[in-house]
C-alpha positions as CSV (number, residue, x, y, z in Angstrom):
1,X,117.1,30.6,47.6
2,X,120.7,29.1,47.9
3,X,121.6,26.2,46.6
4,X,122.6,23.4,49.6
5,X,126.3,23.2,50.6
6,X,129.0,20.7,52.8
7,X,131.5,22.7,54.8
8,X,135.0,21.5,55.6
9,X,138.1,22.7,56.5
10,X,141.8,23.1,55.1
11,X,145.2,24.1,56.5
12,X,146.1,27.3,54.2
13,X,149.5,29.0,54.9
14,X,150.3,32.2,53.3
15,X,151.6,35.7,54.4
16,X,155.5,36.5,55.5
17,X,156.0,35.3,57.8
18,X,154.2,32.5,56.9
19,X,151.1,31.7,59.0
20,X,148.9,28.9,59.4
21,X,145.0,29.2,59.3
22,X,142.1,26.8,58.6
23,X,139.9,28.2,56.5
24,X,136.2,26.3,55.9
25,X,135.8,25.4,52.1
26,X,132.0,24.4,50.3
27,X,131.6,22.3,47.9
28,X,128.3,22.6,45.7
29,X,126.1,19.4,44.8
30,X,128.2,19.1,41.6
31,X,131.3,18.3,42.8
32,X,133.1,21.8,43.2
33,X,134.2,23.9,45.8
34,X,135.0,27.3,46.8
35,X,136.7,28.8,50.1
36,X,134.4,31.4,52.5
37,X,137.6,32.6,53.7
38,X,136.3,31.8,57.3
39,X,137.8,30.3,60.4
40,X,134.3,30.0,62.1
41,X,131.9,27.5,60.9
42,X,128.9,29.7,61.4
43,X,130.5,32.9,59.9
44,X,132.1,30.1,57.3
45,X,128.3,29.1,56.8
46,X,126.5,32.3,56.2
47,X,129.5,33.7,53.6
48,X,128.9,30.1,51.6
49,X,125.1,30.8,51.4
50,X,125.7,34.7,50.5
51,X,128.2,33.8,48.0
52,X,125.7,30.9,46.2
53,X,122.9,33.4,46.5
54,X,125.2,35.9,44.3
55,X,125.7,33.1,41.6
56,X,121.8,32.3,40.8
57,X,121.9,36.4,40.5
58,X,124.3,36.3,38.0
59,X,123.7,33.4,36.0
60,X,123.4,35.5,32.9
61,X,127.2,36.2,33.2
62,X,129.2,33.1,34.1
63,X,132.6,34.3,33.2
64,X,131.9,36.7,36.7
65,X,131.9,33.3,39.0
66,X,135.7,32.6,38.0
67,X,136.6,35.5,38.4
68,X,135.3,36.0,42.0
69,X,137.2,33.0,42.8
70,X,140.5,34.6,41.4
71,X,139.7,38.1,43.5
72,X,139.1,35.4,46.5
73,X,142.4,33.3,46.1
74,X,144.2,36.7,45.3
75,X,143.1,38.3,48.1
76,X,145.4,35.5,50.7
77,X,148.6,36.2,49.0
78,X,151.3,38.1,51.3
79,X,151.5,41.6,49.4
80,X,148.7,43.7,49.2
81,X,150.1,46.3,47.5
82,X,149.0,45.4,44.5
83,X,145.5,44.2,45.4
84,X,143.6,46.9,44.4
85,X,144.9,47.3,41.1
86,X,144.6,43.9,40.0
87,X,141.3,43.3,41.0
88,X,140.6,46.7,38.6
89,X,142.5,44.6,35.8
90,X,139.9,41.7,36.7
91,X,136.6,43.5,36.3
92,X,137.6,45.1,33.6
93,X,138.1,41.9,31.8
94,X,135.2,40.2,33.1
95,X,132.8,43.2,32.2
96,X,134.7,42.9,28.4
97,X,134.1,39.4,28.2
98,X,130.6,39.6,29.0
99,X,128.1,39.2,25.8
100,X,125.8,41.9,26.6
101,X,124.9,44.9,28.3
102,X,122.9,43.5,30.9
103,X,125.8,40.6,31.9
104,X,128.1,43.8,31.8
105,X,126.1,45.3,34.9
106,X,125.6,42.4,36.5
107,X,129.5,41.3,36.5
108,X,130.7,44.7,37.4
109,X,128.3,44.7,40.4
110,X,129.1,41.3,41.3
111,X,132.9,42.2,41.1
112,X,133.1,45.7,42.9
113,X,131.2,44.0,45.8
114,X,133.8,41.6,45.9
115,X,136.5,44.2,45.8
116,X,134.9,46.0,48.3
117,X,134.7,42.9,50.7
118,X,138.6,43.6,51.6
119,X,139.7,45.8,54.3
120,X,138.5,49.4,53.0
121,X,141.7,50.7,54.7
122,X,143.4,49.5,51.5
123,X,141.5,51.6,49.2
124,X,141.8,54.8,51.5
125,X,143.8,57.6,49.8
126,X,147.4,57.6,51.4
127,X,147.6,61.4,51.3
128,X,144.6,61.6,53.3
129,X,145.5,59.1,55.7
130,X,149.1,60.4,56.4
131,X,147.4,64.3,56.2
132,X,145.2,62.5,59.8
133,X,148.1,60.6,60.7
134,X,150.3,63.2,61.8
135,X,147.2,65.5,63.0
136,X,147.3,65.9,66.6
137,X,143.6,66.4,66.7
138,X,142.6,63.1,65.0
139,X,145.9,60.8,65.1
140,X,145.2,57.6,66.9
141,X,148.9,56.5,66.9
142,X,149.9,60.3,68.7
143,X,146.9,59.7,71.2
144,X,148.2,56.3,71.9
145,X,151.7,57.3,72.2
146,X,150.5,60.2,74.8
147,X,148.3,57.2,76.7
148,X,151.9,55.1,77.2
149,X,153.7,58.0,77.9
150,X,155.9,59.1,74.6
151,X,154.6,62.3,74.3
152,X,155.7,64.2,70.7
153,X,155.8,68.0,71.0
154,X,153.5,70.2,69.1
155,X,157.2,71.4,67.2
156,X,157.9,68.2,66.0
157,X,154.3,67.6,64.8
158,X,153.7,70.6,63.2
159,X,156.9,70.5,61.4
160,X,156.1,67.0,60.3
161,X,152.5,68.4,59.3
162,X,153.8,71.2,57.6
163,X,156.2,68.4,55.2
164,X,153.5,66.3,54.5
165,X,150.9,69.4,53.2
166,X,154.2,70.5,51.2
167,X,154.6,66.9,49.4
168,X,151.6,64.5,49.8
169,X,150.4,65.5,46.5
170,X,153.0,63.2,44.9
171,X,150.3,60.7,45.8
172,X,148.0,61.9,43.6
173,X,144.7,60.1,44.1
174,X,146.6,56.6,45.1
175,X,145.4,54.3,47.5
176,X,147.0,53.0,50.5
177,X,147.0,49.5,48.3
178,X,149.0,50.9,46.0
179,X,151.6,52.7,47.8
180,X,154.9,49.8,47.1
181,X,158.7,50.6,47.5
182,X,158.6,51.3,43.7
183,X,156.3,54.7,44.6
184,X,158.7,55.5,47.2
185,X,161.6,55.1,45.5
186,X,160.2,57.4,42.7
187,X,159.4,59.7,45.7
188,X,162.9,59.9,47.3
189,X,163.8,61.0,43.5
190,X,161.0,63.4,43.2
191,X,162.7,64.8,47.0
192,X,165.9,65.3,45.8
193,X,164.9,67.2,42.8
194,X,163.1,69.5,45.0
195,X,164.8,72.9,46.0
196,X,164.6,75.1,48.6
197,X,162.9,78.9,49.1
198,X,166.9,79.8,48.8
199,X,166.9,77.4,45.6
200,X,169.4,75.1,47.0
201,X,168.4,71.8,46.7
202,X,167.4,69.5,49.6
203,X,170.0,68.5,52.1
204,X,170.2,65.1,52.7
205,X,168.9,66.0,56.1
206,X,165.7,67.3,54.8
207,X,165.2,64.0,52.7
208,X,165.5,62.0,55.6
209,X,163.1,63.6,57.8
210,X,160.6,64.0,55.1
211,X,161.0,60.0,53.8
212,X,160.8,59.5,57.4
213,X,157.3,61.1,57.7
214,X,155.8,58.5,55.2
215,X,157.6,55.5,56.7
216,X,156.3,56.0,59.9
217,X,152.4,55.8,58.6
218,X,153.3,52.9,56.9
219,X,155.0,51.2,59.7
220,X,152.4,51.7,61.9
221,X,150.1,50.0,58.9
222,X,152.4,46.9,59.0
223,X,152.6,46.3,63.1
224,X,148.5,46.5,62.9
225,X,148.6,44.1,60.2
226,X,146.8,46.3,57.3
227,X,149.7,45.8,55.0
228,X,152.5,43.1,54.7
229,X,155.3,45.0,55.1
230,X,156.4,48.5,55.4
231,X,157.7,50.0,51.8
232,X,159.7,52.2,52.8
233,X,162.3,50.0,54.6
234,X,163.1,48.5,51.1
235,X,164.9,52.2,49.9
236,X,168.5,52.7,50.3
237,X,169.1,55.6,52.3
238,X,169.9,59.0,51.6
239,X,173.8,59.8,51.9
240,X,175.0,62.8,53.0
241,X,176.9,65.0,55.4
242,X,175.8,64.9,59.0
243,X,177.0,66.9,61.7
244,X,179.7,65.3,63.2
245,X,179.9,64.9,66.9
246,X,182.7,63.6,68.6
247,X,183.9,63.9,72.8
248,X,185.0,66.2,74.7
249,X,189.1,65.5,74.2
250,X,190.0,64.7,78.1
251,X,192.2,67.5,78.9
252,X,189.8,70.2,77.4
253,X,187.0,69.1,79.2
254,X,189.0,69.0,82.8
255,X,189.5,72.5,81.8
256,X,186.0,73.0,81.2
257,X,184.9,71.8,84.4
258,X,187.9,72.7,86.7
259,X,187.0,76.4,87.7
260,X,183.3,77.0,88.0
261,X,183.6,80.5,88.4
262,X,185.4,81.1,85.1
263,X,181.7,81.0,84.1
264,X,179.8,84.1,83.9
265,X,176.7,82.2,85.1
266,X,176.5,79.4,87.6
267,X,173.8,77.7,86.1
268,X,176.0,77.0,82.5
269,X,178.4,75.8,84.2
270,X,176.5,73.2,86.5
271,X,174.3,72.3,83.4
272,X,177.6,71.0,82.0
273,X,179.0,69.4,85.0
274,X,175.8,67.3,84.8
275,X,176.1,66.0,81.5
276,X,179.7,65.2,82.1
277,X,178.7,63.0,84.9
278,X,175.2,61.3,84.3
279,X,175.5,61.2,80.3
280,X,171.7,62.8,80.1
281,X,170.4,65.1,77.3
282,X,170.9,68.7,77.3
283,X,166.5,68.7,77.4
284,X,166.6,65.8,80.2
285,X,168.8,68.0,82.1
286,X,166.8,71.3,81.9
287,X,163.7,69.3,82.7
288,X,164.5,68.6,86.0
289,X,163.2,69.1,89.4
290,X,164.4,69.2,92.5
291,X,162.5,66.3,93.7
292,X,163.9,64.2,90.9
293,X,167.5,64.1,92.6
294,X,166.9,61.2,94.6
295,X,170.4,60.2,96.7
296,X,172.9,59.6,94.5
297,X,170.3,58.9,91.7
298,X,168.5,61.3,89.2
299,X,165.4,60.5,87.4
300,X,165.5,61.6,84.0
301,X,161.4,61.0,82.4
302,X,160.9,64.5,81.1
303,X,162.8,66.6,78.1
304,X,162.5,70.2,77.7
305,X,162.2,71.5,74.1
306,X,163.1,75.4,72.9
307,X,160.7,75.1,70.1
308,X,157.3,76.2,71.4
309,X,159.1,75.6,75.1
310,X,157.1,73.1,76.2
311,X,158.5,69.8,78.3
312,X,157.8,66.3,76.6
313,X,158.9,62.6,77.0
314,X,162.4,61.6,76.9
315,X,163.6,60.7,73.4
316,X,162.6,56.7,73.5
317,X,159.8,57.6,75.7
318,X,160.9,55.7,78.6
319,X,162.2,56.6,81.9
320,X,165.2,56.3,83.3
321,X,167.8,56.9,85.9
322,X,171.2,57.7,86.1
323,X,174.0,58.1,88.7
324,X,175.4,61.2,90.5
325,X,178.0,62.0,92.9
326,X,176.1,62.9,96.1
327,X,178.7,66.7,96.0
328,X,177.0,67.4,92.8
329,X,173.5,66.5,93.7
330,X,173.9,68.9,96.5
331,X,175.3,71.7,93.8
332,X,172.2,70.9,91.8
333,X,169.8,71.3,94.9
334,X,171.4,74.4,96.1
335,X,170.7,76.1,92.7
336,X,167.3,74.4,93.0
337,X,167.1,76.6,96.3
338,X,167.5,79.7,94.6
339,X,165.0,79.4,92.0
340,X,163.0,82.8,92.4
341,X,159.6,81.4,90.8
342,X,159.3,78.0,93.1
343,X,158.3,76.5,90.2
344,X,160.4,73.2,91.0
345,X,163.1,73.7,88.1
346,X,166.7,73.0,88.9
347,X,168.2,75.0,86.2
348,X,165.3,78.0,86.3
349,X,165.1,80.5,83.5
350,X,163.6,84.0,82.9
351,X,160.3,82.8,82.9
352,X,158.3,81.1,85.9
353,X,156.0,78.6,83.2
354,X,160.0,77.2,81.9
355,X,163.5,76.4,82.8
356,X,166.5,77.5,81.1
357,X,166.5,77.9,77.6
358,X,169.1,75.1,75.7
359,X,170.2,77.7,72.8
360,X,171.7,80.2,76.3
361,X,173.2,76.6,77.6
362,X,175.0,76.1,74.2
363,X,176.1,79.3,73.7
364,X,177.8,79.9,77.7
365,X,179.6,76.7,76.5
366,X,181.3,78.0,73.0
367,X,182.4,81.7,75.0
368,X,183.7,79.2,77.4
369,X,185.4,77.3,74.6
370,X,186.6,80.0,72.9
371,X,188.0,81.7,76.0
372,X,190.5,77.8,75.9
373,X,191.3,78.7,72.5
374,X,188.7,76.7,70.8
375,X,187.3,79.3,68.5
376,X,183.9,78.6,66.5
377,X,186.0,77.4,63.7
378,X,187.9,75.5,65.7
379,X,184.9,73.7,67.5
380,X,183.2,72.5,64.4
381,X,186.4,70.9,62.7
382,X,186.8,68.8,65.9
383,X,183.3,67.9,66.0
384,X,182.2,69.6,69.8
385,X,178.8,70.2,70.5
386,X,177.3,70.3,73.7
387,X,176.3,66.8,72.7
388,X,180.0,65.7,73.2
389,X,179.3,65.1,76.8
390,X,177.2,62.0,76.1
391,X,180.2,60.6,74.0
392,X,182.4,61.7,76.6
393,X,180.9,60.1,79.6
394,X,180.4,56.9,77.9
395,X,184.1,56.5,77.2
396,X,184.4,57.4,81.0
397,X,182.3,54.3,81.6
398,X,184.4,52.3,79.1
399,X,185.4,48.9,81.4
400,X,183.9,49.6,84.4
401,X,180.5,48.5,83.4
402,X,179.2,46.5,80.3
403,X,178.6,48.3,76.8
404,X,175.0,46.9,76.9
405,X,174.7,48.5,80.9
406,X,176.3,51.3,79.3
407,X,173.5,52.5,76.7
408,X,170.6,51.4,78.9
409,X,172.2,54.4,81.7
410,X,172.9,56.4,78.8
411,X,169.7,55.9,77.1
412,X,170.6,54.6,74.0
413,X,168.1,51.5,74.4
414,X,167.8,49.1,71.0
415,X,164.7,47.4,70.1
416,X,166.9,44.3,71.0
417,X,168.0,45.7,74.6
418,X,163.9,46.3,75.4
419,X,163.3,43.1,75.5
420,X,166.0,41.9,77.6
421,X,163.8,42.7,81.1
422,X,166.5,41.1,82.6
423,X,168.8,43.7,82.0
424,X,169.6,45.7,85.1
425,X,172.1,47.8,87.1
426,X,173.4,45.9,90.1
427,X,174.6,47.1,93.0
428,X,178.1,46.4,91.6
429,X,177.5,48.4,88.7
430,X,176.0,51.7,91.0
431,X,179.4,51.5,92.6
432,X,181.5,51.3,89.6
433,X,180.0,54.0,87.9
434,X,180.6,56.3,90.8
435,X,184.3,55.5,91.3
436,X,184.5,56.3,87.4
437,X,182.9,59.8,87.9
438,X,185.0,60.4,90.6
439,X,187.7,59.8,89.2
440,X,186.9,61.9,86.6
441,X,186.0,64.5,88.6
442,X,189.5,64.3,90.7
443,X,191.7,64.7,87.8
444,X,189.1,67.5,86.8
């Protein structure tokens, strides 16, 4: 039978940010109190009786009460990365500094029922959690990216499967609780002592995506409020070489476009007019469907991937539209017209279930390169990638509509930008745009 008990609150802030909570306190007949770590008087109640019920158990080990209280208090501070282990330090020096055998059970029962009173996502393994985090099967955050309408292809999560099987062991047997940037700081070193099958070591590509598959996890711990903070966005980053990707120079890209049937294949070529006047993706582009070209408006919520050829969301998983010259919309629906499966494609491939394949795209536009006198060699010291288009049309953009208008069309939306709802095209802006293509297009 418990002891009796007076509740009453106090105003605790802890955390970062900092946050505010009343938490109910009891205080025993002799004077001293403990916290229930409760905001509700009732659950506040039945955690003070459990917790005086545990003391009469244990009155054969006192030195176990004070240290509850320290698990208790520790367990409110802002980092929990090192919970886990210092509540190990504590039970091991309560069940030292217990006189005998049977106080040693007692504490260490007392104790790991404490410890095991915090969230038991802490004490999970971190390989096993990231080995289900990135399984399609079993992944809540890929099902609840699918349910709002980011959809990640199989490609991309295999791949990222496929990394964490290669490297999770690392972890060893550590617990989410324990991962801190310290752990992944020793793992980006680990990383880049790693080679490849070739034994050349890892790019700093490869680091970056793999880093990348562990941050994520733990990002996604931090927004649901397991974990403080996210560890991984404490490392410096990786330097390295990246591809380098610059625009289309004007003059080569009005030769580009100027004779359509200097391309072998009609299809290349219109692929490439419509990057050079909507700014979409290369897989936006192939992804769409004649019923998508609405007026002098595209809708671009689909991407088409080469690896395992399957059509996904766009790459920040929203919708969006873009502009078009009405001559080129009707370009795009007379190829549209010609598609020999029906399947809807604008830009239809070899096979009925797909539309063209990207790799094809990229390659009708180096032969076209190269037939300017841009060789391969050429084409990768100036920095041209089919890519270039994107950079391109934004500079084509450049004064007639704001840069923030700019990378919402272009899809380049920040974290900042998505939360400006406010942030529309006008009517103003529609007609800018298309006096910009046009333009383009005239001196094309």
């Amino acid at each position: 039978m418990a002891q009796g008990f007076i509740l009453y609150r106090r105003t605790i802030t802890s955390g970062d940010p900092p946050k505010t909570r009343r938490i109910y306190y009891a205080r025993r007949p002799d004077g001293s109190a403990f916290s229930t770590g409760q905001t509700n008087k009732v659950a506040a109640a039945e955690a003070a009786r459990k917790r005086l019920e545990e003391e009469q158990e244990v009155t054969a080990a006192p030195v176990a009460l004070d240290l509850v209280e320290e698990i208790r208090q520790y367990r409110h501070r802002a980092d929990p990365g090192r919970l886990y282990r210092h509540i190990l330090k504590i039970c091991v020096r309560g069940i030292r500094e217990s006189a005998t055998v049977e106080d040693r059970k007692k504490t260490s029962e007392l104790l790991l029922r404490e410890a095991g009173a915090l969230d038991p996502m802490l004490g999970r393994k971190f390989s096993d959690y990231l080995l289900e985090f990135w399984d399609r099967e079993r992944s809540p955050y890929i099902k609840d990216l699918a349910a709002n309408g980011r959809i990640l292809s199989r490609h991309y999560t295999d791949c990222v499967m496929a990394r964490v099987r290669l490297h999770a062991g690392f972890f060893g047997d550590m617990a989410i609780a324990e991962i801190t940037a310290p752990v992944i700081e020793e793992f980006k070193k680990y990383l880049m002592q790693q080679k490849t099958r070739q034994g050349n070591p890892y790019s700093a590509k490869t680091i970056r995506s793999i880093l990348s598959s562990v941050s994520i996890p733990l990002g996604e711990l931090a927004r649901l409020g397991a974990i403080a903070h996210n560890p991984a966005q404490r490392i410096r980053g990786v330097s390295g070489s990246q591809e380098v990707r610059n625009p289309f120079p004007a003059e080569l890209a009005r030769q580009l476009l100027a004779d359509p049937e200097a391309w072998d294949d009609r299809r290349a070529y219109l692929v490439n007019l419509a990057a050079a006047t909507s700014g979409a993706r290369l897989g936006e582009i192939l992804a769409l469907t004649a019923d998508k070209l609405q007026g002098d408006r595209i809708l671009l919520d689909r991407s088409f991937t080469h690896h395992g050829r399957t059509l996904k969301s766009t790459k920040t998983g929203r919708p969006r539209e873009a502009f078009l010259a009405p001559e080129i919309r009707e370009q795009l629906l007379d190829l549209a017209r010609e598609n020999p499966w029906g399947n809807g494609f604008v830009f239809w491939g070899d096979s009925p279930r797909t539309p063209l394949d990207p790799n094809y795209i990229r390659k009708k536009l180096y032969a076209r390169l190269a037939e300017l006198g841009v060789d391969d060699a050429e084409r990768r010291r100036q920095g041209l990638v089919f890519h270039s288009w994107r950079h391109l049309y934004n500079s084509i953009l450049d004064g007639a509509i704001s840069r923030e208008k700019r990378m919402l069309l272009i899809g380049h939306t920040t974290a900042e930008m998505a939360d400006k709802n406010y942030l529309h095209l006008t009517a103003d802006d529609e007609a800018a745009i298309l006096k910009a293509q046009r333009r383009f297009l005239e001196t094309a």
